[in-house]
C-alpha positions as CSV (number, residue, x, y, z in Angstrom):
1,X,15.7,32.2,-59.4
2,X,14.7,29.1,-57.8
3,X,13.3,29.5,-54.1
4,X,12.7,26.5,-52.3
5,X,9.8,27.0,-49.5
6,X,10.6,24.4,-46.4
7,X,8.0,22.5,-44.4
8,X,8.8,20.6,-41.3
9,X,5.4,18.4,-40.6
10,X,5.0,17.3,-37.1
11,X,1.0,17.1,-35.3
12,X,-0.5,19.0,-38.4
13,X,-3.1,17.0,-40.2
14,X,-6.0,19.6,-39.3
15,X,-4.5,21.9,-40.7
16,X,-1.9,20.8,-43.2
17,X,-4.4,21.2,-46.2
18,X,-4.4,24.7,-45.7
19,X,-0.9,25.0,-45.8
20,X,-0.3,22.9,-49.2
21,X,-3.2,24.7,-51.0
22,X,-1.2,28.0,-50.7
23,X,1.9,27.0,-51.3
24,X,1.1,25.1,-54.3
25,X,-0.4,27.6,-56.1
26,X,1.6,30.2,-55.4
27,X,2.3,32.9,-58.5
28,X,5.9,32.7,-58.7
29,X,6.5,29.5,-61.2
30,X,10.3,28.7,-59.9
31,X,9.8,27.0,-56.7
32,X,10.8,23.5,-55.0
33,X,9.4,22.0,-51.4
34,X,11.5,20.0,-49.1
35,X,9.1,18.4,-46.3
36,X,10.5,16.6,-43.2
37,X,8.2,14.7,-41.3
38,X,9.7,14.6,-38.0
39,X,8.0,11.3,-37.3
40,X,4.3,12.3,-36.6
41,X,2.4,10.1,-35.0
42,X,-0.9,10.8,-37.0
43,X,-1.9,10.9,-40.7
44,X,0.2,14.3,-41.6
45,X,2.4,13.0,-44.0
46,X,-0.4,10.2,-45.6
47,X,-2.3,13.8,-46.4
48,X,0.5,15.2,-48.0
49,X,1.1,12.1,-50.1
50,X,-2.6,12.1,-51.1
51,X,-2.8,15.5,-51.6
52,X,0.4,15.4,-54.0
53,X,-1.4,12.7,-56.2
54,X,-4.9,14.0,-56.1
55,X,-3.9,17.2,-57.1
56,X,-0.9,16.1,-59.8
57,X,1.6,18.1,-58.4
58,X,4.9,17.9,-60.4
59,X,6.9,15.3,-58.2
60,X,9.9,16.2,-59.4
61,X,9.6,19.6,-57.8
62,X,9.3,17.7,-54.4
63,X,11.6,16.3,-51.6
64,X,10.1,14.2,-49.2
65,X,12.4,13.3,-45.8
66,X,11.2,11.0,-42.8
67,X,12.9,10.6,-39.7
68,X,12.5,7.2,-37.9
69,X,12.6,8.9,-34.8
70,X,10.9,12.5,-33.6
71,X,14.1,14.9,-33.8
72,X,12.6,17.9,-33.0
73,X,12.1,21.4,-34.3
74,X,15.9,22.5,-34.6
75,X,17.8,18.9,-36.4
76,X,14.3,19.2,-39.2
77,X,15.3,22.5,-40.0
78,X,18.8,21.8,-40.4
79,X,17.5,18.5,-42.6
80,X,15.8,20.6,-44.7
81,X,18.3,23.4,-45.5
82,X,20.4,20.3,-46.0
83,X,18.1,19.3,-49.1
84,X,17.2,22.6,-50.2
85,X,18.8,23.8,-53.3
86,X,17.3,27.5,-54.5
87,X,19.2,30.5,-54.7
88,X,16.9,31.5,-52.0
89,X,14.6,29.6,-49.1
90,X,11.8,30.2,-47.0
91,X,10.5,28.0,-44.2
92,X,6.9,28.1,-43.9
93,X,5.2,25.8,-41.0
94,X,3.1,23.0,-41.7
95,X,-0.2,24.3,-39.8
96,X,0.5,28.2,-41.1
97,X,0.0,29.4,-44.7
98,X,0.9,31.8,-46.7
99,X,-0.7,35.0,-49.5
100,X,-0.7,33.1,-52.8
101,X,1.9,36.2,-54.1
102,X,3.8,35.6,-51.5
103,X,7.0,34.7,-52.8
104,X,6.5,36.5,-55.8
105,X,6.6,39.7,-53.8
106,X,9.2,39.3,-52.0
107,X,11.3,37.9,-54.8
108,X,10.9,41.4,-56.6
109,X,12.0,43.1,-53.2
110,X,15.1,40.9,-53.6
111,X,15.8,42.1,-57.2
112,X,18.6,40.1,-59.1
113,X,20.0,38.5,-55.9
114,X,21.4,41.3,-54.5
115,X,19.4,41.6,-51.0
116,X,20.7,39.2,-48.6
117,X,17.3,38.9,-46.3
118,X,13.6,40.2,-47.3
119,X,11.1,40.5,-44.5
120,X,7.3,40.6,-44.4
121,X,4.8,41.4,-42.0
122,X,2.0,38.5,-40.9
123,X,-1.0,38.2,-38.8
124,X,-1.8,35.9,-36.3
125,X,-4.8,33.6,-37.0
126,X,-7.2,32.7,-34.1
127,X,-10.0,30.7,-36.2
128,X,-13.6,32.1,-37.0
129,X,-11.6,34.7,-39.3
130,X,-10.3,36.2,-36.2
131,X,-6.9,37.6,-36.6
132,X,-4.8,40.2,-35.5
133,X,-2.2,42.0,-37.8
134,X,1.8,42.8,-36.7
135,X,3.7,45.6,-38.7
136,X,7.0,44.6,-38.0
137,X,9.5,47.3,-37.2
138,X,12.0,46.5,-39.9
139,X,14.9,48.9,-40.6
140,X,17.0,48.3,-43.8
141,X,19.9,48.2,-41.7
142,X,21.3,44.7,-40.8
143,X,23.0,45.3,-37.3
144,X,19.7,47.9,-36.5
145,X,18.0,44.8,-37.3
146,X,19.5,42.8,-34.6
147,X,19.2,45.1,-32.1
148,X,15.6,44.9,-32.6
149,X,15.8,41.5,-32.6
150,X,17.1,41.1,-29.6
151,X,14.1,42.6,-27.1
152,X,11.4,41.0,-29.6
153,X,10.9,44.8,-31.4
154,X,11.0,42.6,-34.4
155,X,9.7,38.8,-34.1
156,X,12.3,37.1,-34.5
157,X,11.0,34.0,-36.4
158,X,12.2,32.0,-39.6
159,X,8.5,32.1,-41.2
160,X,8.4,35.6,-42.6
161,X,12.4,36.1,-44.2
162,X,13.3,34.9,-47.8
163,X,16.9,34.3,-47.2
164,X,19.4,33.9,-49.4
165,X,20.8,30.1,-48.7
166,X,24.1,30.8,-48.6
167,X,24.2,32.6,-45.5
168,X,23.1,29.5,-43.7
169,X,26.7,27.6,-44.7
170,X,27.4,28.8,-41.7
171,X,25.1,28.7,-39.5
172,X,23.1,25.7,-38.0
173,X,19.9,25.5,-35.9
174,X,21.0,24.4,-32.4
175,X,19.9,20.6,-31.9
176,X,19.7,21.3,-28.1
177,X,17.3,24.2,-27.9
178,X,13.7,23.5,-29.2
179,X,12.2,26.7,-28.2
180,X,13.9,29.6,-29.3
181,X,16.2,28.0,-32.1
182,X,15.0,30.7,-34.6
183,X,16.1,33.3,-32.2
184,X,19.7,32.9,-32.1
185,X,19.4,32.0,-35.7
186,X,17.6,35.0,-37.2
187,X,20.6,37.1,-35.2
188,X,23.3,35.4,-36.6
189,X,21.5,36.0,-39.9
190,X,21.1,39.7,-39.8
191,X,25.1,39.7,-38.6
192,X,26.2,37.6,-41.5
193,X,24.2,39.4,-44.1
194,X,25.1,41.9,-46.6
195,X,22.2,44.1,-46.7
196,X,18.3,43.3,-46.3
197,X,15.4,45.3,-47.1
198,X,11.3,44.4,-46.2
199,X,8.0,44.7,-47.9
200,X,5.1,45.7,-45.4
201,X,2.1,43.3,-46.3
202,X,0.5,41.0,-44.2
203,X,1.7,37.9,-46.4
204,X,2.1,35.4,-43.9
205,X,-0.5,33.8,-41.9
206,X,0.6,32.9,-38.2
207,X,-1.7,30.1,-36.6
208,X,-2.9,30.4,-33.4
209,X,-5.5,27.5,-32.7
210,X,-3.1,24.1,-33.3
211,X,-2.3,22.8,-29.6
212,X,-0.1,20.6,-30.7
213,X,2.8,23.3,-31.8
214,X,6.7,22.2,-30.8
215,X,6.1,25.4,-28.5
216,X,3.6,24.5,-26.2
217,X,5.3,23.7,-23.3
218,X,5.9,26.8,-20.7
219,X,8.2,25.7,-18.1
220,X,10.6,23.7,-20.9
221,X,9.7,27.1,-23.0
222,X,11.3,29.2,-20.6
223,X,14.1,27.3,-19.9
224,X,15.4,27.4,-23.5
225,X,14.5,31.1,-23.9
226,X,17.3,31.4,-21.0
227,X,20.1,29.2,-23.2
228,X,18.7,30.9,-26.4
229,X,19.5,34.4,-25.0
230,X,23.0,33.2,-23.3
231,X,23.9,32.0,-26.4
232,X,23.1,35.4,-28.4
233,X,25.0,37.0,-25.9
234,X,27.8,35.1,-26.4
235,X,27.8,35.5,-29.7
236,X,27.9,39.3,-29.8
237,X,30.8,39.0,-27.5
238,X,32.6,37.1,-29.9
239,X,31.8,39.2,-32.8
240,X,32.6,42.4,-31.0
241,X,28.9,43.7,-31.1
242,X,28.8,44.5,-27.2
243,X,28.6,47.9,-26.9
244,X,26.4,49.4,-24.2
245,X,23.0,50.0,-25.9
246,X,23.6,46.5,-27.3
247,X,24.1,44.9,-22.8
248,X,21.2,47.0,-21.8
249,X,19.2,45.6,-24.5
250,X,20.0,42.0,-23.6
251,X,19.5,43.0,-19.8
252,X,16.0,44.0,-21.0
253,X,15.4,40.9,-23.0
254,X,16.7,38.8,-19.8
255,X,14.1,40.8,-17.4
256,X,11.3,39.8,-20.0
257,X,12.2,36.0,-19.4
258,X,13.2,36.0,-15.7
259,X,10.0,37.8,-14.6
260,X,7.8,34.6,-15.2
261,X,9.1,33.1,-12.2
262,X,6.9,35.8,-10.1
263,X,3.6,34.4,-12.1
264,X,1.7,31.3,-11.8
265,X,2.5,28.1,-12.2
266,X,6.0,29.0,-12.6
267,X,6.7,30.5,-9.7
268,X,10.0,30.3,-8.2
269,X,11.9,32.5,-5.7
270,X,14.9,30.9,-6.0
271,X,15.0,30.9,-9.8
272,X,14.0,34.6,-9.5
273,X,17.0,34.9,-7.8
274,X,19.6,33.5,-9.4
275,X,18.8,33.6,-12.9
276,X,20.1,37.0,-14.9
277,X,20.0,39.0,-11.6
278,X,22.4,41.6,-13.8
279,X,18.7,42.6,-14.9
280,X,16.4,43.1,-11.3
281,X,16.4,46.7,-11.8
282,X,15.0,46.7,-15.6
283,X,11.3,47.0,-14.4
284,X,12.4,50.3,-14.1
285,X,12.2,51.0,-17.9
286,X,9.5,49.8,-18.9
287,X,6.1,51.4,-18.3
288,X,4.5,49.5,-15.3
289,X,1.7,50.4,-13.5
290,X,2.1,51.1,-9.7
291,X,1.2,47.6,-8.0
292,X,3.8,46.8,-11.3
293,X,6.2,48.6,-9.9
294,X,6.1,47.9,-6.0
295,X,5.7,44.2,-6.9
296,X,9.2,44.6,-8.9
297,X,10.9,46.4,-6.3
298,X,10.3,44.1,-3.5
299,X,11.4,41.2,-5.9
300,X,14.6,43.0,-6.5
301,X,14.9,42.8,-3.0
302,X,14.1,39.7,-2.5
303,X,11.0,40.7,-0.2
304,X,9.1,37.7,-1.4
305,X,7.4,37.2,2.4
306,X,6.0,41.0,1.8
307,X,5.1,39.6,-1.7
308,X,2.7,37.0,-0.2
309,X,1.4,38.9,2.8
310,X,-0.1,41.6,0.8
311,X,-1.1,38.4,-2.0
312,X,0.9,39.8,-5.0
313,X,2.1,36.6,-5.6
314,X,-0.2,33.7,-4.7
């Protein structure tokens, strides 16, 4: 089965190498790369290029798109499932990399085509061979899988799910949120699919010390983690997936974005206040310490004067 491994390229030339040497040599022989360069402004794609002819890597194995304008995260992903033609894809980012068996792992989890989504576990690399290692908390269950989804109890990220393409006819990256995209995607993914299963090794590597990521930028960050979890929301609505354990998880996952407008520098009463205020009273699930708790009670009430007399919020 062909699987084609996509690359979006945007701000990576430290660290693109890296990425190329392990998927080029990766075990399994049936593979194609789509790269988008999302107009970079630095020598990113003149390394690939180089790379490609230094090492004689079989050009006819490659796709190569450049926009003439930066198009963010969201419109190159769709550009490259657009060009991808493998039975099954996986989107690996430009400044990551990935276990040299990587696909050929997770390709034998998928059997003959019959599992819809694979999923891996992956560390998260902080340079100096520093990393810490995530066991993701998959279940073999597709709706389970959402549900976990939802509050982050699985990260919801392309990088680290083979995916059979065909579940994406119909389904698109949203071209209006750049941080979070993957979120509402990997949901409608686990909805759509048949059946999924995992393989708990650490075969992707996450990278921590690029500054230049699409999601470096907190205030626009949480702004789109807002529309990304409205948008889920409405989708489950529309699908009839709204049950009660299904609203308190969302209410959960609303308190978790909501609550950095009590935390420098994005502190904001007003947004505090009128943003998911169906979630104030979630603090009370989740295991705070004391100050925690009193802080979160006098910002359900609004108490913010308290708040800055006794300096819990500067």
């Amino acid at each position: 089965m062909l699987v084609s491994i996509l690359v979006p390229i945007y701000k990576v030339e430290k660290y693109i190498a890296k990425c190329l040497d392990s998927i080029f040599h990766q075990t399994y022989p049936e593979i194609e790369y789509v790269f988008v360069d999302d107009c970079s402004p630095d020598k990113s794609l003149a390394i690939l290029k180089s790379y490609i002819d230094k090492k004689n890597i079989d050009k006819s194995k490659i796709t190569i798109i450049s926009h003439l304008e930066n198009k963010g995260i969201a419109t190159t992903r769709n550009d490259l499932l657009d060009n991808a033609k493998g039975k099954y894809v996986l989107f690996v980012d430009s400044d990551d990399w990935i276990e040299a068996d990587m696909i050929e792992q997770m390709i034998t989890v998928a059997g003959d085509s019959t599992i819809d989504i694979i999923g891996c576990d992956y560390t998260k690399d902080y340079g100096n061979e520093r990393r810490t290692f995530h066991y993701e908390n998959y279940s073999n269950d597709c709706k389970e899988n959402i549900f976990r989804l939802i509050n982050y109890n699985i990260g919801p990220t392309m990088w680290k799910i083979l995916v059979r393409k065909e579940l994406f006819n119909d389904i698109r990256f949203n071209s209006d949120i750049e941080i979070g995209e993957d979120y509402i995607t990997s949901i409608k993914l686990y909805y759509y699919a048949k059946n999924c299963s995992n393989i708990h090794k650490y075969l992707y590597h996450y990278v921590q010390y690029n500054t230049n990521r699409y999601s470096n930028q907190i205030s626009k960050s949480i702004s789109d983690h807002i529309k990304a979890i409205t948008s889920v929301e409405d989708f489950l609505v529309s699908v009839g997936l709204y049950n009660e354990r299904f609203q308190n998880e969302l209410k959960l996952r609303k308190f978790n974005i909501k609550r950095y407008y009590l935390f420098p520098p994005l502190i904001n009463y007003k947004k505090w206040k009128t943003t998911f205020p169906e979630s104030d009273r979630m603090w009370r699930y989740i295991n705070y310490s004391k100050r925690e708790k009193i802080k979160y009670w006098l910002s359900e009430k609004h108490l913010f004067f308290i708040l800055r007399l006794i300096k819990f919020i500067n």
